[in-house]
C-alpha positions as CSV (number, residue, x, y, z in Angstrom):
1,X,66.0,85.1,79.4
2,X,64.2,82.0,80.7
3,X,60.6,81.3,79.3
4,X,58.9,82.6,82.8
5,X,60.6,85.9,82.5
6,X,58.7,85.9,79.4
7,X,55.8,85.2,80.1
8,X,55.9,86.9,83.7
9,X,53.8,90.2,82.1
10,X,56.6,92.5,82.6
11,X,56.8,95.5,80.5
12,X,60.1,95.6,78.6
13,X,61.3,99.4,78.5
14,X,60.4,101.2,75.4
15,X,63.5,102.4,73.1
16,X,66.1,99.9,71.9
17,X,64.1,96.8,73.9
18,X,61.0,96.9,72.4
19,X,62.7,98.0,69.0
20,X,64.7,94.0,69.2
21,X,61.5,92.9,71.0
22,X,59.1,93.9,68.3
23,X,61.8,92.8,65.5
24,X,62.4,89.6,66.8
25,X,58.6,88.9,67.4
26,X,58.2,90.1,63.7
27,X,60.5,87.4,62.8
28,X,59.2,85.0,64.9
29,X,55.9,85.2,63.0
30,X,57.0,85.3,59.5
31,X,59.4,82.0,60.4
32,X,56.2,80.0,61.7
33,X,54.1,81.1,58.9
34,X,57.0,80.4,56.3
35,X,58.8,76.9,58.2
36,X,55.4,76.0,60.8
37,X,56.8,75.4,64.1
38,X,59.1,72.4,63.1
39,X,61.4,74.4,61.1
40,X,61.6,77.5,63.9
41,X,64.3,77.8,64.7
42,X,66.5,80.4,66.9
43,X,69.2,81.3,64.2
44,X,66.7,81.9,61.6
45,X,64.9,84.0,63.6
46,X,68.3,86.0,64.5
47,X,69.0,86.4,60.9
48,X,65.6,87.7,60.0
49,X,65.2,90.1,62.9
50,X,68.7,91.0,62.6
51,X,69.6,90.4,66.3
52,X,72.2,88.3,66.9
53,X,71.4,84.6,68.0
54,X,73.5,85.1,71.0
55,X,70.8,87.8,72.7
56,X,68.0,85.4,71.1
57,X,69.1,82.6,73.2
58,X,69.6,85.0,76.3
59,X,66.8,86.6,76.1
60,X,64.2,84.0,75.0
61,X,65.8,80.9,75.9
62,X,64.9,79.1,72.6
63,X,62.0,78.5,70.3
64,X,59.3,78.2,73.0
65,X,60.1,81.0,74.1
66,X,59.9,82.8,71.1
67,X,56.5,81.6,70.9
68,X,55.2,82.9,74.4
69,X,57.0,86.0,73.6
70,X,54.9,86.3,70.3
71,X,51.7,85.5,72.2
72,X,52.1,87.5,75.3
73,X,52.3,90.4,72.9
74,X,49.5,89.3,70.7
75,X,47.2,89.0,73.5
76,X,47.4,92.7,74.2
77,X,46.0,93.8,70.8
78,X,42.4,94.6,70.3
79,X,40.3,91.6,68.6
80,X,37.2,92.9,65.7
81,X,34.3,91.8,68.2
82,X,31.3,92.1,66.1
83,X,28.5,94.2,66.9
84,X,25.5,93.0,64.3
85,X,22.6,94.4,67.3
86,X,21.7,91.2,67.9
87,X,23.5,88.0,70.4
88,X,22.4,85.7,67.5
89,X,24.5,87.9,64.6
90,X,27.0,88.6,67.1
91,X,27.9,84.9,67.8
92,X,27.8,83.8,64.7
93,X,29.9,86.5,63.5
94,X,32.5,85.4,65.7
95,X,32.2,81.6,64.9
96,X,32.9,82.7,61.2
97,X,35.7,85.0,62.4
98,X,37.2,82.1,63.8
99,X,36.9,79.9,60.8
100,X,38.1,82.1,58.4
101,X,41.1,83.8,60.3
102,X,42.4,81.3,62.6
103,X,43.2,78.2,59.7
104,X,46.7,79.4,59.1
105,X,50.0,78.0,59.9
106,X,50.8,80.7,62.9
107,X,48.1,79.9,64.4
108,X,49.0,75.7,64.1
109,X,52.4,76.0,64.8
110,X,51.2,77.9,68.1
111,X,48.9,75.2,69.0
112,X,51.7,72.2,67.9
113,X,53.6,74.6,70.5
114,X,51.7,74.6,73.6
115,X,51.0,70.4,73.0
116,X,54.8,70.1,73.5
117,X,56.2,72.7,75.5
118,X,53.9,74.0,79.2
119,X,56.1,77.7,78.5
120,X,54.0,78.0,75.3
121,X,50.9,75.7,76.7
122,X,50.8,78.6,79.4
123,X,51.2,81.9,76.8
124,X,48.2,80.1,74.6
125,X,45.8,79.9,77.6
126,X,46.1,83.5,78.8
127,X,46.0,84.7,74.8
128,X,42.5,82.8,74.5
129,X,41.6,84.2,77.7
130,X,42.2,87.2,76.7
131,X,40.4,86.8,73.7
132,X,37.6,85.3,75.6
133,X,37.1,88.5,78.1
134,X,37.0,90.8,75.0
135,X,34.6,88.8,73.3
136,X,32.4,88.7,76.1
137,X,31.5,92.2,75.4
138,X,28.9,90.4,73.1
139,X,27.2,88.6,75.7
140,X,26.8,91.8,78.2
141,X,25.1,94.2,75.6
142,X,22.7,91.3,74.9
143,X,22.1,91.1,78.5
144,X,21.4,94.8,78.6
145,X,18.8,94.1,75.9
146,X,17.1,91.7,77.4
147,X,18.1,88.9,75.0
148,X,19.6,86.8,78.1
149,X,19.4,86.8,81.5
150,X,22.0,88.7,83.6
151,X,23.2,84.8,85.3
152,X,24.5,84.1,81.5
153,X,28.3,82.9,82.0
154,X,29.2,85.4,79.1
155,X,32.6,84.1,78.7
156,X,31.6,80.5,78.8
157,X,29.2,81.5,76.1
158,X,31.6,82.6,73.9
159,X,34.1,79.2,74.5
160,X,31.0,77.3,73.8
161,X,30.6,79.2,70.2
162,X,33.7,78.8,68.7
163,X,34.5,76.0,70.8
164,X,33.2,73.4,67.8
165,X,35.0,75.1,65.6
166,X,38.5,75.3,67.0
167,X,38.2,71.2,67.5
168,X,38.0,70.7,63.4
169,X,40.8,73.1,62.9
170,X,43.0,72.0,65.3
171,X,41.9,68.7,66.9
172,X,40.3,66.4,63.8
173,X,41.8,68.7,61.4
174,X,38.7,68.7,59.2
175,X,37.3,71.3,56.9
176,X,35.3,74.2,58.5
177,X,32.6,76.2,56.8
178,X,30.8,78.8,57.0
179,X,27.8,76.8,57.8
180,X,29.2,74.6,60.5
181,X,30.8,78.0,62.3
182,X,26.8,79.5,62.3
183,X,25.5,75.8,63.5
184,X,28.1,75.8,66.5
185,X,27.5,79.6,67.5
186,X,23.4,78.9,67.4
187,X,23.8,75.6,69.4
188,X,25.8,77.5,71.9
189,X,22.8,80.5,72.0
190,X,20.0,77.3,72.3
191,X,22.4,76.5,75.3
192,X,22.3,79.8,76.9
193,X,18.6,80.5,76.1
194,X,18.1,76.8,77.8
195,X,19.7,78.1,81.0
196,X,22.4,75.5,80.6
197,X,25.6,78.9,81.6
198,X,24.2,79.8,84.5
């Protein structure tokens, strides 16, 4: 299967195909997070899952797919948006979600992905967009309370929060802490509050 079947949002069929799917993504996972995405590789991820390398290849084309596969799939779980009762806690809740969850090789090899291959460039976008809309869940209670004004760009606000942090994990590859996650999420309020989203 070619990466834009993949990634085309198509619901497999439950039974046997999302038993391989699910198995394969398994795999897929535990490979990056054992090997990072330089040693992924189709035939380990056969062995692992237990499918053979032959309905890998068909079905997923090769490692990038495999990765867009993964992501698609990962997009569609639920994310632990915070819910502190304040935009303040809630924001920098999240930054330090993201700077204690996200520095792991899964999450590296995904992004070493999507710099090389536009299948898995693609399947990263819509994952942080979907992580994005749920976030934003934030930003509209703290409209209803009055903490911002309805023009807000909630999803915007939540980019701009963890934003920061994603560039040291990813970008400069510098140390994160809980500190610098709570600076960028309360520069990104001071933003909002300013009227700078919207």
């Amino acid at each position: 299967m070619s990466d834009q079947k993949v990634l085309s949002g198509q619901k497999r069929p439950g039974g046997r195909s999302a038993r391989v799917r699910e198995a394969v993504r398994q795999a897929t996972l535990a490979e990056l997070a054992e090997h990072g995405y330089g040693g992924l590789t189709v035939e380990n991820v056969a062995a692992r899952s237990g499918v053979h390398k032959t309905t890998v290849y068909r079905r997923w084309g090769g490692v990038e797919g495999l990765i867009a596969d993964a992501l698609e799939l990962a997009r569609e779980e639920p994310w632990p948006v915070p819910d502190t009762g304040s935009l303040r806690g809630d924001l920098r809740a999240l930054a330090v979600l993201v700077q204690s969850s996200f520095p792991d090789a899964i999450a590296s090899a995904f992004v070493a992905a999507a710099m090389q291959n536009e299948a898995a460039a693609r399947a990263l976008r819509a994952f942080y967009e979907a992580r994005h809309r749920q976030a934003a869940q934030i930003v509209r209670r703290a409209v209803d309370r009055g903490e911002v004004g309805p023009g807000v760009d909630a999803e915007e606000l939540v980019r701009l929060a963890v934003a920061p942090v994603f560039a040291r994990l990813f970008v400069t590859r510098e140390p994160v802490t809980r500190e610098d996650a709570i600076r960028a999420a309360d520069a990104a309020l001071a933003a909002a509050l300013a009227g700078v989203l919207g």
